[in-house]
C-alpha positions as CSV (number, residue, x, y, z in Angstrom):
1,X,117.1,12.1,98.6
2,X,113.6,13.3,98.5
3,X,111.6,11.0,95.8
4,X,110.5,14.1,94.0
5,X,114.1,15.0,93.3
6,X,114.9,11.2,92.2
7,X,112.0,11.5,89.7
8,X,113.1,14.9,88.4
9,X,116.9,13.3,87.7
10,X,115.1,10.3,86.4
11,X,113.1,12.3,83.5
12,X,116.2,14.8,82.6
13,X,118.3,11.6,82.1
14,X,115.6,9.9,80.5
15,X,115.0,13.0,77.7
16,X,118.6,13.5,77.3
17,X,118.9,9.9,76.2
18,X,116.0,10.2,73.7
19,X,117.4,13.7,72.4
20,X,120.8,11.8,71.7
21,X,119.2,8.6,70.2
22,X,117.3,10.8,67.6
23,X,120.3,12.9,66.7
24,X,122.1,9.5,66.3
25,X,119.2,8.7,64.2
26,X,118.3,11.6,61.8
27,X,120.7,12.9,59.0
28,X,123.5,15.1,60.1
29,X,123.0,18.5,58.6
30,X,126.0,21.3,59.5
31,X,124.3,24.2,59.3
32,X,127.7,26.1,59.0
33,X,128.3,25.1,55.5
34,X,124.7,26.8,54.2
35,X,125.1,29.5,51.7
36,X,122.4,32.5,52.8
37,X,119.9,32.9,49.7
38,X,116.7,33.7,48.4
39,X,114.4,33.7,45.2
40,X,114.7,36.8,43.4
41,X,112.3,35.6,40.0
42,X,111.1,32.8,38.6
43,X,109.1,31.7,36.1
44,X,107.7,29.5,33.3
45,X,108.2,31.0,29.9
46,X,111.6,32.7,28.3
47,X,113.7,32.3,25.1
48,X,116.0,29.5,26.4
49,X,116.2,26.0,24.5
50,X,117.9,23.9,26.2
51,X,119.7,23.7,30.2
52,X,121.7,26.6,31.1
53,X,122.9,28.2,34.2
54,X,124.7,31.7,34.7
55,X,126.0,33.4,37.4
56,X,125.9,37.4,37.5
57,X,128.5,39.4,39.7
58,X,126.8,42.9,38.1
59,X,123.7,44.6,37.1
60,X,124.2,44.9,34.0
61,X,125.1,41.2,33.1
62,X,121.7,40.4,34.6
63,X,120.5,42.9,32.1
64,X,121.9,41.5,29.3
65,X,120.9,38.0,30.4
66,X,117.0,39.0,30.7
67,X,116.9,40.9,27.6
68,X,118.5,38.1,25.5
69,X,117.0,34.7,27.2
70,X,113.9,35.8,29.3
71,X,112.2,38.7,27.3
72,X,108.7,39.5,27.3
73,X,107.8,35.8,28.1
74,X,109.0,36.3,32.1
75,X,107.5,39.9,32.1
76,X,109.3,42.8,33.7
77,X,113.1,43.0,34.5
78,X,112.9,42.7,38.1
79,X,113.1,46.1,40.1
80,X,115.9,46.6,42.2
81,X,116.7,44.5,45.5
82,X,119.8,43.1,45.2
83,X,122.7,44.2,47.0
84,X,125.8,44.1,44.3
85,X,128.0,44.3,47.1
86,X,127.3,41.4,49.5
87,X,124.8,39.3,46.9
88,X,125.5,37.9,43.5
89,X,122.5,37.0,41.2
90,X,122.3,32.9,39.9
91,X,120.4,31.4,37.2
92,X,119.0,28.3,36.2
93,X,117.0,27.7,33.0
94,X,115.5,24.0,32.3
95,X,115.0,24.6,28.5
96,X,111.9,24.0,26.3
97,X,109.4,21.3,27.8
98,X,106.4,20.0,26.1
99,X,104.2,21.4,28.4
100,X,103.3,23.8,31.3
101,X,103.5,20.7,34.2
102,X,107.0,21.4,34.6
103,X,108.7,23.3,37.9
104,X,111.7,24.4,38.6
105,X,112.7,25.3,42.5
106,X,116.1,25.6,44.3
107,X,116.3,23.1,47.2
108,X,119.5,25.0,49.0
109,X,123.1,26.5,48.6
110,X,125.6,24.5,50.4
111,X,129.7,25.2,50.6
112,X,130.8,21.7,49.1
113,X,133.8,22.2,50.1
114,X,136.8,25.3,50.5
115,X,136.6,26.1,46.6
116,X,133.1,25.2,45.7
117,X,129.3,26.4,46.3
118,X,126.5,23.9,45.6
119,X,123.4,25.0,43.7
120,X,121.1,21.9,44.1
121,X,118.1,22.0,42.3
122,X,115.0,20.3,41.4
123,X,112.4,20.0,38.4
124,X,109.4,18.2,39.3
125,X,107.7,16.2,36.7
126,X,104.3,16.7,35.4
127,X,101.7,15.0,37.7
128,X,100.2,11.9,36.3
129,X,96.7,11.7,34.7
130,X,96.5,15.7,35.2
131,X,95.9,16.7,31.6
132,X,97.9,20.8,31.3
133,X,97.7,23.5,28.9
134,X,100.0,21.7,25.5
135,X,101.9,24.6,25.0
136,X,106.3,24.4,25.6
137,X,107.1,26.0,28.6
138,X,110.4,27.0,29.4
139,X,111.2,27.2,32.8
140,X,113.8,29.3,35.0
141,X,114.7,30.6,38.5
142,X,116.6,33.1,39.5
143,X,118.4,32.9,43.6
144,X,120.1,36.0,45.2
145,X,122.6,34.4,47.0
146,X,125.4,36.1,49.2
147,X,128.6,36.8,48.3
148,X,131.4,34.1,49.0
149,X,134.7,33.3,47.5
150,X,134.4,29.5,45.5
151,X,133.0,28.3,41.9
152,X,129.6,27.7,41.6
153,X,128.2,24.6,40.3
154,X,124.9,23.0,39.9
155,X,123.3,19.6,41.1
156,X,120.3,18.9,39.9
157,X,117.8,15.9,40.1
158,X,114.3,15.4,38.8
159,X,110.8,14.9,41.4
160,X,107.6,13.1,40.6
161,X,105.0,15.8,40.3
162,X,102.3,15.2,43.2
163,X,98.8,16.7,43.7
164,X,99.7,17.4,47.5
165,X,99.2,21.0,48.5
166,X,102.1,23.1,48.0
167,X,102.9,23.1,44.0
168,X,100.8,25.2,41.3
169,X,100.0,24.4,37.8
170,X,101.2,27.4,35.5
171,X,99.1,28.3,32.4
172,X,100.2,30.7,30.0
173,X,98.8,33.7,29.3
174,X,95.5,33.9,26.9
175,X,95.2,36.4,23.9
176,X,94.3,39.1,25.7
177,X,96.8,38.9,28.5
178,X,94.3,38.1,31.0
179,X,93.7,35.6,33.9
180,X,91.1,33.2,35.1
181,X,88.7,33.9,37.4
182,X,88.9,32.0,40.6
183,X,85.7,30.0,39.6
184,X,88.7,28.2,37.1
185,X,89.5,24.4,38.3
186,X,89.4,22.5,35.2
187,X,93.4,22.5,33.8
188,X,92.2,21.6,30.2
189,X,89.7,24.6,29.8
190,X,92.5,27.3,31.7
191,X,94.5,29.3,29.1
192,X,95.5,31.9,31.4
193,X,98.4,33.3,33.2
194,X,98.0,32.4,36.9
195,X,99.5,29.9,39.2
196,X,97.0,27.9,40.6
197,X,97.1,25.7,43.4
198,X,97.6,22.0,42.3
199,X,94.6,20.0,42.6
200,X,93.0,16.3,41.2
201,X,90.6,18.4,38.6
């Protein structure tokens, strides 16, 4: 056997050993129990008090739903997008928080098992030492997720808020509707609508 072809054997064994001691290693995740989904709306303010969720099989219960806990706090009822026929409509409303340092994201859907769907969910906590605008918020998201026979529930667990990249810091809107401009770093002085990259000032 030529000692090229030796070496060649050599390094396929050798990787296919390392590929199976890190998939020994790392968490086992079965991609065929993932529930396809997406985030239709979300947002900081509506009319909810306290932690609700809702599921929506029509247009019209969504609707209902936005009219009667959202309002003009979220904005707009969201435009069309959802297929009725292959994707039902899930929300998730944290309830009044003493501030706007509060988030709320969907982590993933999961089939728990042949008669449930998993909704897991986080709400990050307001970063330390980062001083936000002291108004309540109220906090809510809103997943498309596809259709699939099972009862939805919700797991939910709360994050310590971080200043790495990634999360915003939500102000709500000043008297006049309007934003800051993009010279606006200082969370304390902000009384505007936009989401703003999180940041130490």
């Amino acid at each position: 056997m030529r000692p090229s072809s030796l070496l060649a054997k050599t390094l396929v064994a050798a990787c296919a050993f390392c590929i199976f001691a890190v998939s020994q290693a790392l968490p086992q995740f079965n991609l065929a129990n993932q529930i396809n989904w997406r985030t239709y709306v979300q947002g900081a303010f509506s009319q909810v008090q306290n932690f609700e969720t809702n599921v929506f099989e029509t247009e019209g219960q969504f609707q209902l739903y936005w009219e009667k806990k959202i309002g003009k706090l979220g904005g707009n009822l969201p435009a069309t997008g959802v297929d009725w026929s292959r994707e039902k409509l899930v929300a998730i409303n944290l309830g009044i928080r003493p501030n706007t340092g509060y988030e709320l994201y969907v982590q993933n859907v999961s089939r728990g098992n042949a008669a449930e769907i998993v909704v897991n969910f986080r709400e990050r906590l307001p970063i330390p030492n980062v001083r936000y605008a002291q108004v309540q918020s109220s906090p809510f998201v809103v997943i498309k997720v596809q259709r699939e026979a099972g009862r939805i529930i919700f797991k939910g667990e709360k994050v310590s808020g971080s200043i790495m990249p990634g999360g915003t810091v939500i102000f709500p809107p000043n008297q006049q509707g309007s934003c800051c401009g993009d010279n606006c770093k200082c969370c304390s002085s902000c009384g505007c609508g936009c989401q703003r990259k999180r940041g130490g000032n």
